[in-house]
N, C-alpha and C positions, 0 to 999 in steps of 0.2 A: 085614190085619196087615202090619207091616214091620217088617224087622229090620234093624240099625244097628250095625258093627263099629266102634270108638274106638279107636285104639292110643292108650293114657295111659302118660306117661311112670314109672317106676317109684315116683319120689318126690314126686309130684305132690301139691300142694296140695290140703285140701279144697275150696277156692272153684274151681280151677281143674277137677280133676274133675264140679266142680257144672256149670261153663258146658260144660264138653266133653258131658256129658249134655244137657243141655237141648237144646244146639245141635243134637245127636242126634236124639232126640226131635223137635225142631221140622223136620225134614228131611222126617224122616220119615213125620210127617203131612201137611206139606204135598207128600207124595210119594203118598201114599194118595188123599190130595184132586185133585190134578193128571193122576194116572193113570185115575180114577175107580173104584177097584180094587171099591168099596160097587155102584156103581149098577146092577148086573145083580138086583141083592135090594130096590133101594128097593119095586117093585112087590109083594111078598110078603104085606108088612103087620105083618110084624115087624121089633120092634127090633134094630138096624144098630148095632153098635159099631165102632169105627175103634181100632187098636189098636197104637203105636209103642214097639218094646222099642230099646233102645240097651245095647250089649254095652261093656265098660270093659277089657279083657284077658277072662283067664276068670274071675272070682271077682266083680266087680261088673256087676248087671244092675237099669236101670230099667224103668219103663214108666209109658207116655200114653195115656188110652183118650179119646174123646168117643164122645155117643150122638147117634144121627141122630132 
């Protein structure tokens, strides 16, 4: 997992909060991927979720999962 702090601005657009998210989100899995935070569990034999929360202030929260 990783988690992703956004300051958005107060008045912010829905489109513009959508990219602020994503771009979150996209960070932050390829932060999971680059680190290799998964690879000490690929040998286990269970399913490996990869899992990118991106925080918008404190009241908006997403999330990106993929499965290995």
């Amino acid at each position: 997992m990783e988690f992703k702090y956004v300051k958005c601005p107060p008045k912010a657009s829905d489109e513009k909060k959508k990219a602020l998210t994503d771009k979150a989100l996209r960070e932050g899995m390829e932060q999971i991927k680059a680190r290799g935070y998964y690879k000490k569990y690929v040998s286990s034999g269970k399913t490996i979720y990869l899992a990118a929360f991106a925080f918008l202030g404190k009241d908006d929260v997403e999330m990106k999962t993929e499965i290995l």
